[in-house]
N, C-alpha and C positions, 0 to 999 in steps of 0.2 A: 485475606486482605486483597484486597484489587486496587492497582495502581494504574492511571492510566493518562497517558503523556499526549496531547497533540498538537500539530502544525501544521498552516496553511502554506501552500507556498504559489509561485506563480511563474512559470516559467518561456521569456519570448514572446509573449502575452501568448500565447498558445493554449495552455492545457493548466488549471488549477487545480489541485487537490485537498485535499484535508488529511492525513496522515494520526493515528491512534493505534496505538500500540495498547492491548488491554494484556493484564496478567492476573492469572489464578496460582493457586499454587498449585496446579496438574496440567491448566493449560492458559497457552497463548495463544492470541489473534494481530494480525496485521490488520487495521481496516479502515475506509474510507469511504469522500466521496469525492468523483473526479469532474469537475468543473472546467467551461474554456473561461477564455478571458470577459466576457460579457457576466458570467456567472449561469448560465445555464446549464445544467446535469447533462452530461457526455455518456450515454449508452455505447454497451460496445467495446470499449477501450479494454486491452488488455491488461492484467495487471500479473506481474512475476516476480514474486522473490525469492532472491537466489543467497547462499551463507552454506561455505565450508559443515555448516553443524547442522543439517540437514543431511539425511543416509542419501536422498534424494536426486539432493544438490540445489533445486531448486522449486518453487510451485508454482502455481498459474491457475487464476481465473479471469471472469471477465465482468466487465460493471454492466447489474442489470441497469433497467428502465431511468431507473434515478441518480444513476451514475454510482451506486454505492458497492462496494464491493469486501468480501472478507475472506481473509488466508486463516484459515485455524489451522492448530497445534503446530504450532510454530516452539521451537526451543529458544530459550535466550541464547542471546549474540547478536552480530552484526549481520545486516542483511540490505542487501543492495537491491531498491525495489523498481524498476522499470515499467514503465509505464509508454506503450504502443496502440499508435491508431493511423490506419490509411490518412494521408493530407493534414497531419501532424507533425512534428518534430517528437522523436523518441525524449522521454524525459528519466533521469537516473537521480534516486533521492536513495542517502543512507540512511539506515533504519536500527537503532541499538533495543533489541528488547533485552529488556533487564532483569534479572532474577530474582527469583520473590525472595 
């Protein structure tokens, strides 16, 4: 069964994103896409999340061309996701992926 939760949010008018948390029962993804305030797709932008339940500690990629970006096999819990880009304001959203 796949359950899968999302939210836009907008922060400072700076940086928008879309936020989706998809679950399997073997694996999870963190994923989006990150948007400024006009609505135009942000290439580039980092994106990192970070939770205690990761051996890791945290992961990191970056939004291709269309601003979309995806963390897979992510374990459920909470995860603090950060979002970084040169002439931005860093933006910090929490993120609960849930267990199937």
């Amino acid at each position: 069964m796949r359950q899968r939760l999302s939210a836009e949010y907008s922060f400072a008018g700076l940086i928008m994103f879309a936020i989706c948390v998809q679950t399997a029962s073997a694996q999870s993804a963190i994923s989006g896409q990150v948007r400024d305030s006009s609505g135009a797709a942000m290439a580039g932008v980092r994106v990192e999340a970070a939770s205690p339940v990761l051996i890791e500690g945290s992961r990191s990629v970056t939004s291709n061309g269309e601003g979309r970006y995806t963390i897979v096999d992510v374990r459920p819990g909470d995860y603090t996701v950060t979002f970084t880009m040169d002439g931005f304001a860093t933006t910090k959203l929490q993120v609960d992926v849930p267990r199937t």
